[in-house]
DSSP file (Angstrom, degrees, kcal/mol; ACC not computed):
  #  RESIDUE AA STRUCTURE BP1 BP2  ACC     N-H-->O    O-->H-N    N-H-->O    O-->H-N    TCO  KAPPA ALPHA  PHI   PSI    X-CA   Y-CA   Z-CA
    1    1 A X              0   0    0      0, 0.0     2,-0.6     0, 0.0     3,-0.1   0.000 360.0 360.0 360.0 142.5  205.0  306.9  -73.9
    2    2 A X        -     0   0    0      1,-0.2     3,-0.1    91,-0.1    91,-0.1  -0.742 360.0-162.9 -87.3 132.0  207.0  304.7  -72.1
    3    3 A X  S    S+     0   0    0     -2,-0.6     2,-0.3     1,-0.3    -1,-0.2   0.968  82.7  13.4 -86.7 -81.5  205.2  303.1  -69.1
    4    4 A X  S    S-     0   0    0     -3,-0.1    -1,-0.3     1,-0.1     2,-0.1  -0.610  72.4-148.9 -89.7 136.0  208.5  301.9  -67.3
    5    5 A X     >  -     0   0    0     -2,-0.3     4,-1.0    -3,-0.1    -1,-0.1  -0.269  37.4-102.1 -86.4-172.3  212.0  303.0  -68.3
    6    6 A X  T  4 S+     0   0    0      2,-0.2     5,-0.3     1,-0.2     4,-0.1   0.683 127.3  53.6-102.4 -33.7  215.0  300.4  -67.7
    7    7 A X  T  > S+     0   0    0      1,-0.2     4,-1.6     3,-0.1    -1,-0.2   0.886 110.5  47.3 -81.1 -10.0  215.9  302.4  -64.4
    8    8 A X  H  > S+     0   0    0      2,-0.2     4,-0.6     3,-0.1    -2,-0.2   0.715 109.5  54.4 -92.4 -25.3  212.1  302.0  -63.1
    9    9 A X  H >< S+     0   0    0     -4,-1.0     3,-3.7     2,-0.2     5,-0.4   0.770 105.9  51.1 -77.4-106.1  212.2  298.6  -63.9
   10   10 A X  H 3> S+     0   0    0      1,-0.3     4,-2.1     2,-0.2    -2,-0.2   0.299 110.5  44.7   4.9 -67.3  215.1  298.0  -62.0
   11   11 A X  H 3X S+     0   0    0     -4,-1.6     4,-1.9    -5,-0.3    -1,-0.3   0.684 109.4  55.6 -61.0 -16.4  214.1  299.5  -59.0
   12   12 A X  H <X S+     0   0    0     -3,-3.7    40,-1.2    -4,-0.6     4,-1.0   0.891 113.3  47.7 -77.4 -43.5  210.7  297.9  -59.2
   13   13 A X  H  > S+     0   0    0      2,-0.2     4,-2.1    38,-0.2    -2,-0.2   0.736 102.8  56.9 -34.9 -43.2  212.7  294.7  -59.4
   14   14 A X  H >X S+     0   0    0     -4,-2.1     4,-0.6    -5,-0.4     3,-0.6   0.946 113.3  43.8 -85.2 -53.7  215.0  295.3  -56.6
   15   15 A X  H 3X S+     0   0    0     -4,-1.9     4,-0.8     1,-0.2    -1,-0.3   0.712 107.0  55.6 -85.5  11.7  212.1  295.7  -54.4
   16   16 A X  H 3X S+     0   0    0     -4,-1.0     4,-2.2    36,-0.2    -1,-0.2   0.953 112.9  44.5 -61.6 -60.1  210.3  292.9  -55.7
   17   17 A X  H <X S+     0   0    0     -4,-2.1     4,-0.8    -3,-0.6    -2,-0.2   0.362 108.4  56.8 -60.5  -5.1  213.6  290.6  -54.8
   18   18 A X  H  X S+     0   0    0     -4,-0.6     4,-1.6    -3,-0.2    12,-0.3   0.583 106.4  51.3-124.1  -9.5  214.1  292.2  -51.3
   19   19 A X  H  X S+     0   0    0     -4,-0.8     4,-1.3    -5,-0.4     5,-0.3   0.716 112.8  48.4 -72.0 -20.3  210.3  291.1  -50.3
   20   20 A X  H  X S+     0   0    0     -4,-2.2     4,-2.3     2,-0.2    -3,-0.2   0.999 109.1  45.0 -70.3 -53.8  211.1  287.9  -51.3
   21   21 A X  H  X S+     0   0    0     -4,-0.8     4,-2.2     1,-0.3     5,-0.3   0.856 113.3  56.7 -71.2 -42.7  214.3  287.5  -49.6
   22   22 A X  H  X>S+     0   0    0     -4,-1.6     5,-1.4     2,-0.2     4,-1.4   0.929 110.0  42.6 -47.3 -54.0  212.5  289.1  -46.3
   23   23 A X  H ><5S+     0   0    0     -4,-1.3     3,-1.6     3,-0.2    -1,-0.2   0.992 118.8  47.3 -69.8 -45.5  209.8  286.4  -46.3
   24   24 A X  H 3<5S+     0   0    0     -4,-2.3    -2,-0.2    -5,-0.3    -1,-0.2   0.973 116.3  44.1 -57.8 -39.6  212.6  283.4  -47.1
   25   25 A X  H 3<5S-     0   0    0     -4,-2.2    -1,-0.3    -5,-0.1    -2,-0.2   0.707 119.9-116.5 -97.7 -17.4  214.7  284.7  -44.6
   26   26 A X  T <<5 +     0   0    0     -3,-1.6    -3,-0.2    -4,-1.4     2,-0.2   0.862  67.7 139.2  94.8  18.0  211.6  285.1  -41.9
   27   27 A X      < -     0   0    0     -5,-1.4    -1,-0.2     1,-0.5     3,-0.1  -0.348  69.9 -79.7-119.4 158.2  212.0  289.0  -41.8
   28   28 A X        -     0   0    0     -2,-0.2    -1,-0.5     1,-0.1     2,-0.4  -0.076  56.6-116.9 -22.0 152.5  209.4  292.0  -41.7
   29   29 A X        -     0   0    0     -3,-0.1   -10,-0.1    -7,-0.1    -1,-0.1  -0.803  40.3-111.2 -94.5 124.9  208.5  292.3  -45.7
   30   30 A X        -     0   0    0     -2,-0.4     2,-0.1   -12,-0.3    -1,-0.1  -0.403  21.0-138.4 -69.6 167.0  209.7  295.7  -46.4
   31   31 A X        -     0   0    0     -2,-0.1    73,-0.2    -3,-0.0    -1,-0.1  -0.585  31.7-174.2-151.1  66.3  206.9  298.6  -47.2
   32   32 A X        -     0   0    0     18,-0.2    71,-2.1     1,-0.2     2,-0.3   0.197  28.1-103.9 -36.1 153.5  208.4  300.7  -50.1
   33   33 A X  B     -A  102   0A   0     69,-0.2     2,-0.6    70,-0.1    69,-0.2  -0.679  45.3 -90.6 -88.0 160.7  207.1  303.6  -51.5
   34   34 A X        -     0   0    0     67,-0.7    16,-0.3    65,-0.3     3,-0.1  -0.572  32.2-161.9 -91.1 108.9  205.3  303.4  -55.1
   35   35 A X        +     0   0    0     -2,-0.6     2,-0.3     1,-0.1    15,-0.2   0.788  68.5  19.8 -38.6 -60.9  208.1  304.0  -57.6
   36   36 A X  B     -B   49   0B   0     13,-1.0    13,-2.6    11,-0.1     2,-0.3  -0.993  61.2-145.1-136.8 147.7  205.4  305.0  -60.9
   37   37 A X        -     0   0    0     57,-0.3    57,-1.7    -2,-0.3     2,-0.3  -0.871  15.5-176.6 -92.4 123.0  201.9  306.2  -61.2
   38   38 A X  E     +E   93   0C   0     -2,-0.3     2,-0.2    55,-0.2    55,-0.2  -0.779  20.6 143.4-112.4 159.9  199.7  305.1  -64.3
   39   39 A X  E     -E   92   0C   0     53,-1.3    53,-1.9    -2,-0.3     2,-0.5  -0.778  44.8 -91.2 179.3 163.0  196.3  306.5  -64.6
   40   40 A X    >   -     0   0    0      5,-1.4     3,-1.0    -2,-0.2    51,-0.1  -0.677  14.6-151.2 -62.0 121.8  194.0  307.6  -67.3
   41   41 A X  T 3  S+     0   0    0     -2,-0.5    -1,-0.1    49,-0.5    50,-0.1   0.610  93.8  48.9 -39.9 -31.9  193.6  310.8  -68.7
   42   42 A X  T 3  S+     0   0    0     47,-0.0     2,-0.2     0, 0.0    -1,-0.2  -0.125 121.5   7.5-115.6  30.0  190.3  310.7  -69.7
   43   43 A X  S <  S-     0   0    0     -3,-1.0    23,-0.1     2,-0.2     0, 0.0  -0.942  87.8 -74.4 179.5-164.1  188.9  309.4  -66.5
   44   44 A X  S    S+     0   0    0     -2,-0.2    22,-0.3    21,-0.2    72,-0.1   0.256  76.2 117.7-119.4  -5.3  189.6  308.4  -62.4
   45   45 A X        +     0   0    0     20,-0.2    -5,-1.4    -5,-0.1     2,-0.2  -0.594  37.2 169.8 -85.4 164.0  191.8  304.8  -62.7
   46   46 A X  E     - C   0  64B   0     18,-2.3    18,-0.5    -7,-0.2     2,-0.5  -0.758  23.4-158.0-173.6  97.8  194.9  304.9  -61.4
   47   47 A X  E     - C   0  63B   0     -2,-0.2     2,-0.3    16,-0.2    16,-0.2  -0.751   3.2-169.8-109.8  90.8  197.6  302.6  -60.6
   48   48 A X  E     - C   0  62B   0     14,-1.6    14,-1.6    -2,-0.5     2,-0.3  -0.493  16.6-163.9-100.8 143.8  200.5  302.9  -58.3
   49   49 A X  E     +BC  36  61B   0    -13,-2.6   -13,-1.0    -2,-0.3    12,-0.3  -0.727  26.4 165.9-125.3 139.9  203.4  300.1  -58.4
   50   50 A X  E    S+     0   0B   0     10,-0.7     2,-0.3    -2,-0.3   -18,-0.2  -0.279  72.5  37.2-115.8  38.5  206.0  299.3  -56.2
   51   51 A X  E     - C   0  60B   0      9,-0.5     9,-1.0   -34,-0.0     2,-0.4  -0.882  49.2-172.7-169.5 122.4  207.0  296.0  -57.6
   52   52 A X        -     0   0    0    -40,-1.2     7,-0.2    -2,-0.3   -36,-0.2  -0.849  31.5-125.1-140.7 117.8  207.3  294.5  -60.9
   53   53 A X    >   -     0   0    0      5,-0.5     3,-1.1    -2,-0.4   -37,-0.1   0.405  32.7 -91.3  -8.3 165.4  208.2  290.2  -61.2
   54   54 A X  T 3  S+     0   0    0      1,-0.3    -1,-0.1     2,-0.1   -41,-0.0   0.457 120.8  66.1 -78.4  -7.7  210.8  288.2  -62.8
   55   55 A X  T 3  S-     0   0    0      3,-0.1    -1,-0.3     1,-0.0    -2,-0.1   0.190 104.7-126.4-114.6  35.4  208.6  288.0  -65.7
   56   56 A X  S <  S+     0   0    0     -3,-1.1    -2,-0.1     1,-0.2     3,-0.1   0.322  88.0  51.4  93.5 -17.4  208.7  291.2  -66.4
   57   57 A X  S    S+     0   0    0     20,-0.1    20,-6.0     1,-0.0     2,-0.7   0.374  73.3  98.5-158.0  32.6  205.0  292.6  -66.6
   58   58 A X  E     - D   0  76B   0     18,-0.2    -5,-0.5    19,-0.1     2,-0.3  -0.911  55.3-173.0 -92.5 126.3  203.1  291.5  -63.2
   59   59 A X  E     - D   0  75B   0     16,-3.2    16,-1.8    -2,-0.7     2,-0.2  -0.916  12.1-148.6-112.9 173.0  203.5  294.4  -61.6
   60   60 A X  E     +CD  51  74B   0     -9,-1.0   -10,-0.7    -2,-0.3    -9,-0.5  -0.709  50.5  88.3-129.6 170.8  202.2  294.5  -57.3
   61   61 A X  E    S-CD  49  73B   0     12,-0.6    12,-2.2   -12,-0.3     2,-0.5  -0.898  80.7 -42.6 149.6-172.4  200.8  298.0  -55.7
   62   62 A X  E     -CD  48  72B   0    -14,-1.6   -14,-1.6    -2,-0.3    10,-0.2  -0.916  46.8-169.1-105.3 125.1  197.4  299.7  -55.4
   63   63 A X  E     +CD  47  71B   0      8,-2.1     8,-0.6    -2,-0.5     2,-0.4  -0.441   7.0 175.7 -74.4 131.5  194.6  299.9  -58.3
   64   64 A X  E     -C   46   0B   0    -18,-0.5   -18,-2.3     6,-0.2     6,-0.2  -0.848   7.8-174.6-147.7 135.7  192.0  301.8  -58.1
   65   65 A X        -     0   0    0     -2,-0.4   -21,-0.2     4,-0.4   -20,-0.2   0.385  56.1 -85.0-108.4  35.1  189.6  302.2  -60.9
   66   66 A X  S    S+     0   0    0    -22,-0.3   -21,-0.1    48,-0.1     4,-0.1   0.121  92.8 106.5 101.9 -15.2  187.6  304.4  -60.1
   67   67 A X  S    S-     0   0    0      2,-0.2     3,-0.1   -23,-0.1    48,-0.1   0.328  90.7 -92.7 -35.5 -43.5  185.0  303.1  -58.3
   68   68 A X  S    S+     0   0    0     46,-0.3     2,-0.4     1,-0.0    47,-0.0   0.207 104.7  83.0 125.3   2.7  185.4  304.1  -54.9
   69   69 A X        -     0   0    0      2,-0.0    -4,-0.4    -6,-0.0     2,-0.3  -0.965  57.5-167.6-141.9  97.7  187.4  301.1  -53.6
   70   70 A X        -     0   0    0     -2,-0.4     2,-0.3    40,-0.2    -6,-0.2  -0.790  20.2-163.7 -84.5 146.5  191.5  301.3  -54.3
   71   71 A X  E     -D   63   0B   0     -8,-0.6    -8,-2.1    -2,-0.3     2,-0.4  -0.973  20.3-124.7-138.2 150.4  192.7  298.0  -53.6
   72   72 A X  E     +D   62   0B   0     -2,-0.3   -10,-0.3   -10,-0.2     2,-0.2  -0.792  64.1  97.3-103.4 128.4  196.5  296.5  -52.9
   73   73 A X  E     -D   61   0B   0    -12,-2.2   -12,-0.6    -2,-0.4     2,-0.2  -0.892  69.8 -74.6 167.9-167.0  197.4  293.4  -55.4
   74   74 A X  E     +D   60   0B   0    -14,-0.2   -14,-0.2    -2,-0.2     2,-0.2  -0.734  41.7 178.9-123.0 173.2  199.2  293.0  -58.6
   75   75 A X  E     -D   59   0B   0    -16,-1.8   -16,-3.2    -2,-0.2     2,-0.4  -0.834  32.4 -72.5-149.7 172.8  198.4  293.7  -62.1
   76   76 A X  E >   -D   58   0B   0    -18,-0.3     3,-0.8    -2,-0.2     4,-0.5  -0.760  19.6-175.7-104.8 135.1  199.4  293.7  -65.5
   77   77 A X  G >  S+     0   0    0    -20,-6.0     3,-1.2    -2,-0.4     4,-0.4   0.878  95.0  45.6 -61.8 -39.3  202.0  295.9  -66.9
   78   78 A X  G 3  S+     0   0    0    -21,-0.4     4,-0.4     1,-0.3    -1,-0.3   0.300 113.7  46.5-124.2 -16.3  201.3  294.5  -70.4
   79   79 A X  G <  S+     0   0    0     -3,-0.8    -1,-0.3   -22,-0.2    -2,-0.2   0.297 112.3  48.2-112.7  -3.1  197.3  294.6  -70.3
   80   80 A X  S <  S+     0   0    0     -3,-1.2    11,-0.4    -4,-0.5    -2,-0.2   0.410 111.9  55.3-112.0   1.6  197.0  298.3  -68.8
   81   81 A X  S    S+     0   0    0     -4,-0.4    -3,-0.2     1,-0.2    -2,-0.2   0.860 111.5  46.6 -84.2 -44.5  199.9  299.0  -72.1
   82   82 A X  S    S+     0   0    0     -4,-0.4     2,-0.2     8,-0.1    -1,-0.2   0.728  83.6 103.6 -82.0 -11.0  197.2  297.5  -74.4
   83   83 A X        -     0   0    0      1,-0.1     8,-0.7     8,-0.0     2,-0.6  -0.428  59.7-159.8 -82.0 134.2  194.1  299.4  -73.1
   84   84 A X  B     -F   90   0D   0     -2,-0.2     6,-0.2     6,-0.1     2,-0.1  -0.885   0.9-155.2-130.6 122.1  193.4  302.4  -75.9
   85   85 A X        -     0   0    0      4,-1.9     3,-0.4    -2,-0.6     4,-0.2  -0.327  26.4 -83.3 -89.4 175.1  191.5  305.1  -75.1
   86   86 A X  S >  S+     0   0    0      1,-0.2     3,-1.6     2,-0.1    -1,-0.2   0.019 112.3  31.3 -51.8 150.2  189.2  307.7  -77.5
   87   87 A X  T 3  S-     0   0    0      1,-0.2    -1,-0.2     2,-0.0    -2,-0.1   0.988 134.0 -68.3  62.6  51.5  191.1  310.4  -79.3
   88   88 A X  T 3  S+     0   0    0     -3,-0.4    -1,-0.2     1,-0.2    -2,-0.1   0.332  93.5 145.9  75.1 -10.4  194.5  308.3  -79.7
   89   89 A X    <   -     0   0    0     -3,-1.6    -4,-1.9    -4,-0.2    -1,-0.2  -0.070  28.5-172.8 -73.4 160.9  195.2  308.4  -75.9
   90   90 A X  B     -F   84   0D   0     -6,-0.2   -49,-0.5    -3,-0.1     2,-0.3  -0.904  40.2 -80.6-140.8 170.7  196.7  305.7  -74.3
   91   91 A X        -     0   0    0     -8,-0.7   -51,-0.2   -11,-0.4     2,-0.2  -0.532  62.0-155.2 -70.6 163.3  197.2  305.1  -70.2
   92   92 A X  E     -E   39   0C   0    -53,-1.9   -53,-1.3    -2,-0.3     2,-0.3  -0.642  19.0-111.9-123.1 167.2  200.4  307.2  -69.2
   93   93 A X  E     -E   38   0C   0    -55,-0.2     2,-0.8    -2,-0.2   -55,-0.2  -0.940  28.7-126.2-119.6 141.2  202.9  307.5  -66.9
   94   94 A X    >   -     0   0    0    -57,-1.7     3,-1.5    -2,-0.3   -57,-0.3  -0.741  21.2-168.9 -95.2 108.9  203.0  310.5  -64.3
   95   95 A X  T 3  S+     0   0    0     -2,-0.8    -1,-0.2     1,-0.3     0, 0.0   0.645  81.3  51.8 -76.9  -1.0  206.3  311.9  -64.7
   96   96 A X  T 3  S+     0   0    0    -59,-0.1    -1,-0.3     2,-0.0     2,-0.2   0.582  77.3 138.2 -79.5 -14.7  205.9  314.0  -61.8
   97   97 A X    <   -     0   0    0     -3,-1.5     2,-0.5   -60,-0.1    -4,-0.0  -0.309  30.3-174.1 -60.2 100.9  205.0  311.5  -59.5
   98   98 A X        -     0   0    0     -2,-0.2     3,-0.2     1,-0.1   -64,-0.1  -0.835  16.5-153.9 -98.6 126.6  206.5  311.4  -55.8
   99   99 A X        -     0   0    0     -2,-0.5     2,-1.1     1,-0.2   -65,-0.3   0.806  23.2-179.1 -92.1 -14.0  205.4  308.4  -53.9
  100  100 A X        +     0   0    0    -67,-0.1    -1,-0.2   -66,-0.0   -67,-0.1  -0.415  60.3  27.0  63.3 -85.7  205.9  310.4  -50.6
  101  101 A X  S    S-     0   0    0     -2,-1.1   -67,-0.7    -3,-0.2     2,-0.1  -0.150  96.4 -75.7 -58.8 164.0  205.0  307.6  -48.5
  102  102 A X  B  >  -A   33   0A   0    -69,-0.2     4,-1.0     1,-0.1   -69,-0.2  -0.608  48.6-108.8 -81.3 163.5  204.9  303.6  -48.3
  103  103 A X  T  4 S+     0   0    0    -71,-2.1   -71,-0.1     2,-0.2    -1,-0.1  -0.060 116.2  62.7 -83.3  30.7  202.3  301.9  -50.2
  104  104 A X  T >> S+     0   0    0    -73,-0.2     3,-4.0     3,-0.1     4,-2.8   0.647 106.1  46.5 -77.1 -77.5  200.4  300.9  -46.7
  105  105 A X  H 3> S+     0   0    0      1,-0.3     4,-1.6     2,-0.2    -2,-0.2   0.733 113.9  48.5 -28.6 -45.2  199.9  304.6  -45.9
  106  106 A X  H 3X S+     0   0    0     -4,-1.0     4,-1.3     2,-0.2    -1,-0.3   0.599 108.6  48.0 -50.8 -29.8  198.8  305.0  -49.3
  107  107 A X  H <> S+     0   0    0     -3,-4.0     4,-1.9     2,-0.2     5,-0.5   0.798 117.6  51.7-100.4 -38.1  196.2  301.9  -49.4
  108  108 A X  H  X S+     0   0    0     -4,-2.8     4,-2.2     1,-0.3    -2,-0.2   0.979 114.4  43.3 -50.2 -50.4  194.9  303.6  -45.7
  109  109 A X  H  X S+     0   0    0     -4,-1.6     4,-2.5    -5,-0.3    -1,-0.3   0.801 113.6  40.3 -82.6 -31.7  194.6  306.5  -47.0
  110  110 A X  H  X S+     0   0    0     -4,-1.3     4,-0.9     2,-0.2    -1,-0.3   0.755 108.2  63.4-100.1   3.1  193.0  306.2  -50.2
  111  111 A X  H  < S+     0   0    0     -4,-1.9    -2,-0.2     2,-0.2    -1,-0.2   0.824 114.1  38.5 -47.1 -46.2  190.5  303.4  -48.8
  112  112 A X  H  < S+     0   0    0     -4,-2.2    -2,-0.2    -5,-0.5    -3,-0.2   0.985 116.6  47.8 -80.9 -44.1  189.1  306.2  -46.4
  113  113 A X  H  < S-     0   0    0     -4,-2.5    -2,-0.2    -5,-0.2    -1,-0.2   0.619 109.5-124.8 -77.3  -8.9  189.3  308.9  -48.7
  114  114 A X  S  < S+     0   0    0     -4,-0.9     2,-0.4    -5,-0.1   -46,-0.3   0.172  75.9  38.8 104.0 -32.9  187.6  306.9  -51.5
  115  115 A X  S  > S-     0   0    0      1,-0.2     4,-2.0    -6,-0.2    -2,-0.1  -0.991  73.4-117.0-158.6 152.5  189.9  307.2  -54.1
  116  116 A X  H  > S+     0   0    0     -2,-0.4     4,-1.2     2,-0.2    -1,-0.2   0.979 117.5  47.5 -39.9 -69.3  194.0  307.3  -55.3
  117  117 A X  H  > S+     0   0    0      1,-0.3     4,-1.2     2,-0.2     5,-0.2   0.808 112.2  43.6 -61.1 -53.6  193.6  310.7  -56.5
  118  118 A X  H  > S+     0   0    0      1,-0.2     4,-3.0     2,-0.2     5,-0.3   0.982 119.5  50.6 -55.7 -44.7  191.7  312.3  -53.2
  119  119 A X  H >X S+     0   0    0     -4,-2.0     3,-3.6     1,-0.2     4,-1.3   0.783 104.0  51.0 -32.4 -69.2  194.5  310.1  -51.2
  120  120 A X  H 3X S+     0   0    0     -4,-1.2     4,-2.8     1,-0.3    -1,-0.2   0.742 120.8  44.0 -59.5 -53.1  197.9  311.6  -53.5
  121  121 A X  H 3X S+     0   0    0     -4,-1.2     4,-0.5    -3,-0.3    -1,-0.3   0.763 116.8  42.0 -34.4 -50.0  195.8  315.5  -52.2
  122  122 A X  H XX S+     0   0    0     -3,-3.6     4,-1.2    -4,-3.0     3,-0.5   0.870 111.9  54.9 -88.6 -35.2  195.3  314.4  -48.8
  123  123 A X  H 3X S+     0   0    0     -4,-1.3     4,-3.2    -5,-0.3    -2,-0.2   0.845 107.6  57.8 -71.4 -30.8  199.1  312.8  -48.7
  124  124 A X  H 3X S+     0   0    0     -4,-2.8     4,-0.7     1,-0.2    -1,-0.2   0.590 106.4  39.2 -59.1 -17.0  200.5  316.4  -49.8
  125  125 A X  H <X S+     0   0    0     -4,-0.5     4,-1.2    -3,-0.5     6,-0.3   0.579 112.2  54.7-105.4  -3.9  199.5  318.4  -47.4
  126  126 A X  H  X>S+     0   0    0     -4,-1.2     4,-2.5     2,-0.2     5,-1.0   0.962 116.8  41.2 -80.9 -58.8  200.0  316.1  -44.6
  127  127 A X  H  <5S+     0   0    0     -4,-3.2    -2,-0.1     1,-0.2    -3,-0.1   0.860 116.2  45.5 -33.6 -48.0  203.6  315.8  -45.8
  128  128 A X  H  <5S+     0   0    0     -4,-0.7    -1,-0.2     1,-0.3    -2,-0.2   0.905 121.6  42.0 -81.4 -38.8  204.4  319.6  -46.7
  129  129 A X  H  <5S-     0   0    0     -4,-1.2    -1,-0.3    -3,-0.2    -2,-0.2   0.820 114.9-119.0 -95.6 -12.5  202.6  320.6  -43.1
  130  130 A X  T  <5S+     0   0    0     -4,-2.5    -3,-0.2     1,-0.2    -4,-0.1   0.546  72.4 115.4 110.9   1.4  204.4  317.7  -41.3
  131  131 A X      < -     0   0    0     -5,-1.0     2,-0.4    -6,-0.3    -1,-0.2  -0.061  67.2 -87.6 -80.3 177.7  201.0  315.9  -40.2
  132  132 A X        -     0   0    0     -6,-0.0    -9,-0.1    -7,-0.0     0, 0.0  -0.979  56.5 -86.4-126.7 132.1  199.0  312.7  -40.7
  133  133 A X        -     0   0    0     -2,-0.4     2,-0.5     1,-0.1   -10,-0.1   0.382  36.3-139.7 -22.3 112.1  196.6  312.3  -43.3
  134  134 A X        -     0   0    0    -12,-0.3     2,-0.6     1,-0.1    -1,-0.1  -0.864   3.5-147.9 -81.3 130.8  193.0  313.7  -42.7
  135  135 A X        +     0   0    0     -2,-0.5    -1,-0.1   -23,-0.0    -2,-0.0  -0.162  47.5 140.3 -83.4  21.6  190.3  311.4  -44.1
  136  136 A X        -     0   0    0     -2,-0.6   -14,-0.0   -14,-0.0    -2,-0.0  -0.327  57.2 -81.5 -87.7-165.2  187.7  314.5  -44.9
  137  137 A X        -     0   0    0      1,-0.1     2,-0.1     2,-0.1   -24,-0.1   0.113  42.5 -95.2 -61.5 179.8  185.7  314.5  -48.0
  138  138 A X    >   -     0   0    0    -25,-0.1     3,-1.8     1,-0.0    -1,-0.1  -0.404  42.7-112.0 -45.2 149.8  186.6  315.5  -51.6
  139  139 A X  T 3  S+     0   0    0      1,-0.2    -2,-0.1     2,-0.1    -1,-0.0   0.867 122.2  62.6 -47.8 -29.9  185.5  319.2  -52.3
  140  140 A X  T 3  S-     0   0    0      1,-0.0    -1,-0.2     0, 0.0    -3,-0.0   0.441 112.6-126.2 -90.0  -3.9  182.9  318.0  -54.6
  141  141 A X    <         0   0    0     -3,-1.8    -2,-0.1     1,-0.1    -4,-0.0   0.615 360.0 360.0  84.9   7.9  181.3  316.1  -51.3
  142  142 A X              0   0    0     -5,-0.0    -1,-0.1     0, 0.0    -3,-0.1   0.302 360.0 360.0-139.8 360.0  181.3  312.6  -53.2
């Protein structure tokens, strides 16, 4: 699978280039919404991107790998394309993936909730019912 397409890059780009020009220029830094979702298949990491560098494979967002702690910083496009998992799998891109919010709301949310995944759960029904995110637990209590 292809992690980024040429139109995903692009748009990760243009908002890479319009946080830059906000900080030269002395402006608010815009607070896009995350453009693609990586994650594993066979397990809880999970990366969501709103940014990719001029060189092409820093990309900026929030990681979480599972752990319990998502954190906002950049990563590499080109080192989560090399990770190979059991049974041929490789990490993927979720082509279904609606970023609903900016990636501050997202890092709030899944910092309280523990995790990307509970967040993306907790950020759908507060969108679809018109609300703001509730911070309760996972089903599973953990």
């Amino acid at each position: 699978m292809i992690l980024l397409t040429p139109d995903l890059r692009d748009a990760l780009r243009a908002n890479d280039i319009a946080r830059r020009t906000a900080r030269r220029e002395g402006l608010p830094e815009p607070d896009p919404v995350p453009l693609v979702k990586l994650f594993n298949p066979l397990g809880a990491a999970t990366w969501l991107a709103t940014e990719l560098d001029a060189d092409g494979d820093t990309l900026f967002g929030l990681a979480d790998l599972g752990f319990g702690c998502p954190e906002m910083g950049s990563f590499s496009l080109s080192e989560i394309a090399a990770i190979r998992l059991p049974f041929g799998l490789r990490i993927e891109r979720d082509l279904g993936f609606e970023g609903l919010v900016p990636l501050s709301d997202w890092a709030e949310c899944a910092r309280r909730a523990g995790s990307v995944i509970w967040a993306e759960t907790l950020l759908r029904r507060a969108v679809r019912g018109g609300e703001a995110p509730d911070p309760e637990l996972p089903p599973n209590g953990g």
